[in-house]
C-alpha positions in Angstrom: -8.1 23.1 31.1 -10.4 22.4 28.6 -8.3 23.9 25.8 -5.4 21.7 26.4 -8.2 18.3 26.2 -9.0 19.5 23.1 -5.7 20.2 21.3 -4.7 16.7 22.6 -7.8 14.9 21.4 -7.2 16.9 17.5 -3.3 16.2 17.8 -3.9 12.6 18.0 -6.8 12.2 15.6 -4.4 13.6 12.7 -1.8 10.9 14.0 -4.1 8.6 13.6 -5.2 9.7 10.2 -2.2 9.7 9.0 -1.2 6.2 10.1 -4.4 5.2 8.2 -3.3 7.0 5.3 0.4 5.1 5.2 -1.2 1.9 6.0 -3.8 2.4 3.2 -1.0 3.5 0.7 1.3 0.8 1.8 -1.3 -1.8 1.2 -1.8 -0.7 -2.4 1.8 -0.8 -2.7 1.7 -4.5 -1.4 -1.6 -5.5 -3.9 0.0 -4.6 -6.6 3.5 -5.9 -6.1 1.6 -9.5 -5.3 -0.1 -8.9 -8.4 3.0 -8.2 -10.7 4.2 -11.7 -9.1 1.3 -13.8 -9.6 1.3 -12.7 -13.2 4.8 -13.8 -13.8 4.6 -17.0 -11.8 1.7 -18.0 -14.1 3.6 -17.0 -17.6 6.7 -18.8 -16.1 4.3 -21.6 -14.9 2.6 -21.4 -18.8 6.4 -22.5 -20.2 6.8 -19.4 -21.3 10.7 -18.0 -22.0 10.0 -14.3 -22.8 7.8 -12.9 -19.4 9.5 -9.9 -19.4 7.0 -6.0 -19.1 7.1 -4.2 -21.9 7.3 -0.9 -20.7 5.0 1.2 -23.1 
């Protein structure tokens, strides 16, 4: 009996661990893309024409 508490207990810490993993990665994802945004809507906010990334 205790061998199937403690496979269930490790199963669901890695599914948790994961979940944290995504969330973390998803939250970069959404930093950055908020960043990329407020940069533009303050060069179009300047009066800037030309806001375009140059890709180097």
């Amino acid at each position: 009996m205790s061998d199937q508490d403690g496979r269930g207990g490790r199963g669901g810490a890695v599914a948790a661990l994961v979940f944290a993993a995504v969330m973390v990665g998803f939250g970069l994802w959404l930093a950055h893309s908020l960043t990329a945004a407020s940069k533009m809507q303050d060069c179009l906010m300047s009066g800037r024409s030309n806001c375009n990334v140059i890709a180097p």
